[in-house]
N, C-alpha and C positions, 0 to 999 in steps of 0.2 A: 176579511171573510164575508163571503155574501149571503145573504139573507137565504136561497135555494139551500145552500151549504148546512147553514145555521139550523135550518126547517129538515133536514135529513138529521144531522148527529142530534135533535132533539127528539126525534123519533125512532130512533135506535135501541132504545130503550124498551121501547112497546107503548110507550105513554104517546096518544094524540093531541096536534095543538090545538085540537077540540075538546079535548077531557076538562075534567072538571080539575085535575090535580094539575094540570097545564095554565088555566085562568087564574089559579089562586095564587102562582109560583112567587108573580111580579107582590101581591098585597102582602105575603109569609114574609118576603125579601125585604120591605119595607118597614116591618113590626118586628122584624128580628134586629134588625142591620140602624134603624135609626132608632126604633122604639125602646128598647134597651140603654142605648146612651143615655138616650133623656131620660128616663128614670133616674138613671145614676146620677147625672149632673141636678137633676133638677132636688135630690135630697142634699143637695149641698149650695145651689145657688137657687131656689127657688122654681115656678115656673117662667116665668117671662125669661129670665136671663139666660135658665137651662136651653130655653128652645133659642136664643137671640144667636147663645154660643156655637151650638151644634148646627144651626143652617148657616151661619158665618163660615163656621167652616169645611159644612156640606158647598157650598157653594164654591168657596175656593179650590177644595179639591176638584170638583167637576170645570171650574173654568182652565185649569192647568192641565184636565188627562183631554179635553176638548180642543188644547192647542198642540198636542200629538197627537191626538186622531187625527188633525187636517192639514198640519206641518210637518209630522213625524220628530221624530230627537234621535242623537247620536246610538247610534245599534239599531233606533225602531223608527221603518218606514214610513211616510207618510200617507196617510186616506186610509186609517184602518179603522176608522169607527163607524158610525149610518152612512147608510146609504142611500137613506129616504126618508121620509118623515110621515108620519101618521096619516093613514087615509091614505099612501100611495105606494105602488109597487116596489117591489122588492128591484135595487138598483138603479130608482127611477133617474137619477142623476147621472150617472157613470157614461162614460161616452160608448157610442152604440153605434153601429152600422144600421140604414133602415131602406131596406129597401123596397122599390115600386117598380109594377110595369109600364111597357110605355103606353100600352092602353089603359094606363087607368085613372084614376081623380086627379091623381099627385102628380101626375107625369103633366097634366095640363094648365098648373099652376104653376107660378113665377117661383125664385127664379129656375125649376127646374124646365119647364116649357122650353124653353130658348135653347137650350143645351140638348133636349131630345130631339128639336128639328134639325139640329145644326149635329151632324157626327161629325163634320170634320174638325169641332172644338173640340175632340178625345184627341188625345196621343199616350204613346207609352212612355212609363217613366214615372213612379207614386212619388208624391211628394214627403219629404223628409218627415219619417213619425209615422205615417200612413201604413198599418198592416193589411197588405192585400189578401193575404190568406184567411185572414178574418171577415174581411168580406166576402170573399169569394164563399166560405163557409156560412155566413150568416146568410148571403143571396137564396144560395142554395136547400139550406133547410128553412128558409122561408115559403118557394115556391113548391117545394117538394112536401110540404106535411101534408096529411090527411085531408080530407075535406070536413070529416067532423071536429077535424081541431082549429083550421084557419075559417072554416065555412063557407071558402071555395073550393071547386077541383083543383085537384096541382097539376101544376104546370109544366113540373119536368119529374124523371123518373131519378129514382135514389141512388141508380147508377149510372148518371149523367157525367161527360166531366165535364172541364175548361177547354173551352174549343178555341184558339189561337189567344193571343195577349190579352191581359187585362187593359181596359183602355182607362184615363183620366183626363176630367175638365173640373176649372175651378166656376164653379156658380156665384153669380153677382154677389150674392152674401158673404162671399170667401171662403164658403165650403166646398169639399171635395167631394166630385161625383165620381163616383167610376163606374165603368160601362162592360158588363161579364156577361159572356155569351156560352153558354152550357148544352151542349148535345149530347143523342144516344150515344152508346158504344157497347162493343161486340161483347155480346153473354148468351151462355148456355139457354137453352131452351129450358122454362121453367118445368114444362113437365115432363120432357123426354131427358132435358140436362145433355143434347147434343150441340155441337155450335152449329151455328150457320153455314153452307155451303162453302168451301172454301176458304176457312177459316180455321185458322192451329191454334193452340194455346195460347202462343205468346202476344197473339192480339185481343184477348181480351182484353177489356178495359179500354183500350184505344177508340176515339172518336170514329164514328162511321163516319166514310167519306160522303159528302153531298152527292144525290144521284145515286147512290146504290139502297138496293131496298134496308127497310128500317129507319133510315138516315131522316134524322129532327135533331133542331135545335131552338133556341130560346133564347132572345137577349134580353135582361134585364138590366134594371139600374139599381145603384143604391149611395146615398149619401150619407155621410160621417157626419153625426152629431155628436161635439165634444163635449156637449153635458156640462154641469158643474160639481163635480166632483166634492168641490169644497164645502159645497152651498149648507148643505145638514149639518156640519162641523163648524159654520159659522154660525147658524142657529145656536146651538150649544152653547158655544164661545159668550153669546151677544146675551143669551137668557143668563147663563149663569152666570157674566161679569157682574149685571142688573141685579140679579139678587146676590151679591153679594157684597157690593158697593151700599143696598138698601141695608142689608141685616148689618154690615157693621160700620155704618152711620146710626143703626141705629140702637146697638151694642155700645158705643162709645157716648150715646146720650142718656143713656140709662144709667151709665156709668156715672156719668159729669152728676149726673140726678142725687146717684145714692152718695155722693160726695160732698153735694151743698149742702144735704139733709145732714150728714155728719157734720158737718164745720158748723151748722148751725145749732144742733144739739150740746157740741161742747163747747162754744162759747158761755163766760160765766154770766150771770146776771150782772145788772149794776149795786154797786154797793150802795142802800138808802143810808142817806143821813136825816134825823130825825131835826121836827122843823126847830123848836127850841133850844137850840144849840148855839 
């Protein structure tokens, strides 16, 4: 479930992830959910051993639900835990379509450069795994959002479509470019809501032919970044194995401790014999 997801069904409620009863949720969760145990444990094993016990095996649990969040287990998927890690976006890892024009910064750095001068390195035909429709969707409402949300003009209109084949090239790094070219197409007049001249229903939506009036289009690119998916999950993994190989290394020396103290309390004294004897 992604973070956008998560940020909706926690505001459903009425509650903001700006409220104050939102800030304090994580600190409640923590003083209920650990602070409790230790109490309990700690009137029976003291403090030091109480806390050794319960992040032993706070730790364990977390490095086991860490290795199905980013491997999955039999019934549950893998990659269903973070997505990101503190300080960055929501999905920052997850593989993403991103694309550029070919006039712009990106288009004129390696190795996408070489690929925008060269069209005849596109052909059709995605490579195996590659969702073109998520491309083509992601191109599209990248170039098409507002100007106060990207803080450029856009570049093409919301009822553009795909105007002939998606094209692909692999770029030097081994990633996949593909090459979407999106034009106008036939719609009602916004304020009379009549079509155009010579035009029936059934062509709406249909790309204008080049040469007749209205007729634009737009090529853009964009390349598949496959992100690391795993990366946040091995965070997890790698913190929480750490503490948990610490707390009980050092659970087991505490132990050995209150163990020599016994063995040495109940050994008996020596028997004195007195010297004139």
């Amino acid at each position: 479930m992604t973070g956008p997801v998560l940020l909706v069904l926690a505001t459903e409620g009425g509650i903001a992830y700006n409220s104050i009863l939102a800030r304090i949720a994580v600190p409640l969760g923590i003083l209920f959910f650990l602070g409790a145990p230790y109490l309990l444990l700690r009137s029976n094993l003291g403090t030091l051993r109480a806390y050794l016990v319960l992040f032993t095996s706070f730790f364990g649990f977390m490095f086991l639900i860490s290795l199905f969040w980013g491997f999955g287990a039999p019934g549950t998927p893998p990659l269903t835990g973070p997505t990101n890690l503190p300080g960055t976006v929501a999905d920052a890892y997850r593989p993403v379509w991103v694309p550029f024009a070919p006039d712009s910064t990106l288009a004129g750095e390696e190795p996408w450069a070489e690929l925008v001068a060269d069209e005849s390195a596109f052909s059709e035909g995605a490579p195996e795994g590659v969702d073109e429709a998520l491309a083509v969707e992601t191109t599209k409402a990248f170039f098409a959002a507002p100007e106060e949300e990207s803080g450029y003009p856009p570049r093409v209109g919301e009822t553009w479509a795909v105007d002939g084949p998606i094209l692909h090239a692999e770029a030097a790094n081994g990633q996949d470019v593909a090459r979407v070219t999106l034009a106008a197409t036939y719609q009602p007049d916004p304020d009379t809501g009549e079509l155009p001249e010579g035009v029936d229903d059934s062509q709406v939506g249909q790309v204008i032919p080049e040469g007749e009036q209205g007729a634009e289009s737009f090529t853009a690119y964009a390349f598949f970044d496959p992100g690391s998916p795993r990366f946040p999950s091995y965070i997890f993994i790698g913190l929480s194995l750490l503490g948990f190989l610490i707390h009980a290394a050092w659970l087991y020396r505490d132990e050995q401790g209150e163990r020599r103290e016994k063995r040495e309390l109940t050994v008996p004294a020596e028997e004195r014999v007195p010297a004139r004897v």
